[in-house]
C-alpha positions in Angstrom: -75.0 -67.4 -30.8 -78.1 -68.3 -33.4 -77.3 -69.5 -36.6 -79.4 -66.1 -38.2 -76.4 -63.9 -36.5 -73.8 -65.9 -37.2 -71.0 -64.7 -40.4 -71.0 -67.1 -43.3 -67.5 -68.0 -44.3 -66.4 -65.4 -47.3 -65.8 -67.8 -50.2 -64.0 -65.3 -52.7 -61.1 -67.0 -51.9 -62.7 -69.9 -52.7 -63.7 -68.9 -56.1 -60.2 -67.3 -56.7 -57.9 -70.7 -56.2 -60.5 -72.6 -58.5 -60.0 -69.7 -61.3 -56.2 -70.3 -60.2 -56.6 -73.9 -60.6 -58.3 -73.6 -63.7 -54.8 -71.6 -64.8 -53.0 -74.4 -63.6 -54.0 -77.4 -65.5 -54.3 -74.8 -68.5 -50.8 -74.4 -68.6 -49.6 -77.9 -67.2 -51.7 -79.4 -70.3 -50.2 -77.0 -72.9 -46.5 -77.6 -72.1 -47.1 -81.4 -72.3 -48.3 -80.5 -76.0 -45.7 -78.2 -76.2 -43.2 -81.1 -75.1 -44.8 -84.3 -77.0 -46.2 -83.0 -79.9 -44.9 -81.0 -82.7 -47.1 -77.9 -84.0 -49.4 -79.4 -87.2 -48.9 -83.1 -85.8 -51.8 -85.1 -83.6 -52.3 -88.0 -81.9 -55.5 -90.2 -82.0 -56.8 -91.1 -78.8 -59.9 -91.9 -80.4 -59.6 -93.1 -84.1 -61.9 -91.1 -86.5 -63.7 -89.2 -83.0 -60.5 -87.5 -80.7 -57.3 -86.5 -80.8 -54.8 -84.6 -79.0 -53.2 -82.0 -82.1 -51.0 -79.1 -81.4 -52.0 -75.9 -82.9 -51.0 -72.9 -83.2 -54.0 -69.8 -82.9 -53.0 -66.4 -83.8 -56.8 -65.9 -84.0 -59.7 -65.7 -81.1 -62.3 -68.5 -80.6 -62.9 -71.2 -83.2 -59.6 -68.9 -85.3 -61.6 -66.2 -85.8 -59.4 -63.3 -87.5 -56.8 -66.1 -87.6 -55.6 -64.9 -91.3 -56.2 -61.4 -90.8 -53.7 -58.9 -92.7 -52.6 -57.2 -89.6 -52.1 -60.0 -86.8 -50.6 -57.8 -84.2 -53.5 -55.4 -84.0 -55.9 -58.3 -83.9 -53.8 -59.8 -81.1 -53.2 -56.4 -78.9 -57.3 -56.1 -79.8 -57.7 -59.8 -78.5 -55.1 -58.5 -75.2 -57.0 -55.6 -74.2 -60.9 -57.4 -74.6 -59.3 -60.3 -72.3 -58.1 -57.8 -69.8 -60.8 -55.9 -69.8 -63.1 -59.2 -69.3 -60.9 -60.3 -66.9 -60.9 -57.3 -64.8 -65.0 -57.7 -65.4 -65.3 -61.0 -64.1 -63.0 -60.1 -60.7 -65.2 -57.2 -60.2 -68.2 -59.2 -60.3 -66.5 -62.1 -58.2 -65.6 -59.5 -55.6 -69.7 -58.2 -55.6 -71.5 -61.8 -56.3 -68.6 -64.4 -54.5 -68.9 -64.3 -51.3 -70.9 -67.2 -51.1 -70.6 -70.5 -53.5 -73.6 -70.7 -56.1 -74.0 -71.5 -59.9 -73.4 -67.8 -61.0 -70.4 -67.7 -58.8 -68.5 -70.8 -60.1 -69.0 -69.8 -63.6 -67.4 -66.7 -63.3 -64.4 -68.2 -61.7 -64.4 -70.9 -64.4 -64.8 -68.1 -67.3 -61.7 -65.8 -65.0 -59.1 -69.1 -64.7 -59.9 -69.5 -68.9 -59.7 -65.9 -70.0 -56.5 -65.7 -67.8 -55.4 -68.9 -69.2 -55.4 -68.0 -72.8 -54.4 -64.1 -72.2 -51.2 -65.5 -71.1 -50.8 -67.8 -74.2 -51.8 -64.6 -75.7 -49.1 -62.3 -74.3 -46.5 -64.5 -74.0 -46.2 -66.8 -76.9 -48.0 -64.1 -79.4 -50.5 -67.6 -79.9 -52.6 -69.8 -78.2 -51.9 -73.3 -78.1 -55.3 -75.4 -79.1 -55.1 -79.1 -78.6 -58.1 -81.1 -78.3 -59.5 -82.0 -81.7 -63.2 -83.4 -81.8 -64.7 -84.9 -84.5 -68.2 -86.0 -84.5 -69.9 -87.9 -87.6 -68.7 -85.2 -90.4 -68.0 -82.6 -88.2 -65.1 -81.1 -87.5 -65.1 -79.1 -84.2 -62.5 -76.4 -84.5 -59.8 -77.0 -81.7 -59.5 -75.5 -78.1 -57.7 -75.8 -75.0 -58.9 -76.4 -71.0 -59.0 -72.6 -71.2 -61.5 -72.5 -73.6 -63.3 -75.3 -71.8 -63.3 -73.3 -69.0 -65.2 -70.0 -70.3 -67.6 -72.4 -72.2 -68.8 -74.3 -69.3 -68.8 -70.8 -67.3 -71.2 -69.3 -69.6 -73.1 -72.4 -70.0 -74.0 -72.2 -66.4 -74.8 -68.9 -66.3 -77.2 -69.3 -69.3 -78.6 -72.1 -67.5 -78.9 -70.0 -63.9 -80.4 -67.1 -66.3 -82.8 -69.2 -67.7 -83.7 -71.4 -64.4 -87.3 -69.8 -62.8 -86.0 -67.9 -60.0 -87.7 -67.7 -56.4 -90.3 -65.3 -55.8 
């Protein structure tokens, strides 16, 4: 059989067991914070740059609407929108996934996150933010493997959006 007639191996599946793993060391990490460090407390990892805190986020990225006067709405709001993302993203897996590229890997990554934190979400009416970088004077707000996740995820697909494309 030539290789032009030939089936190329489907790799949805592929793409679904790294979102899954993704979901995976999202959770492992944040019960190990849960277990060894108390909410409001850190530990330095590296003086004055990292550190490994344990916070709570009633808010969306970076605590946005963290102190808002209605936290449930902002939370069902925050629900729904990572649903609805979610259910996005495996729609666009299921169109774009079945073979392995940039644009496919960032959507699993951005899926395993957004399910990562929807279940902090649901769950524990929070999500648990841990990593705490500081560089120079500045303080980066804190976030979790789910958020690093969806970052890198859409960093790659700004990148493949602004790569020149073959003609």
């Amino acid at each position: 059989m030539s290789t032009s007639l030939q089936t190329r191996r489907d790799a949805r599946p592929l793409l679904f067991v790294l979102s899954a793993l993704v979901i995976v060391l999202d959770r492992l990490s944040k019960l190990w914070v849960i277990k060894h460090i108390a909410p409001g407390r850190n530990i330095a990892v590296i003086p004055r740059v990292f550190r490994l805190s344990h916070v709570l986020n009633t808010g969306a990225a970076f605590s946005m609407f963290d102190e808002a006067k209605n936290p449930d709405t902002v939370r069902y709001m925050l629900i729904g929108f990572s649903l609805i993302a979610a259910l996005v993203v495996v729609g666009l897996i299921w169109k774009l996934g079945r073979t392995i590229n940039v644009t496919s890997i960032a959507l699993a990554l951005i899926l395993g996150g957004a399910i990562g934190n929807l279940y902090d979400r649901w769950k524990l009416m929070h999500v648990i933010d841990f990593l705490e970088v500081h560089i120079y004077h500045y303080h980066w707000p804190d976030f979790n493997v789910a958020d690093s996740a969806i970052v890198v995820g859409a960093c790659l697909l700004l990148i493949e959006m602004l790569r020149p494309q073959k003609s």
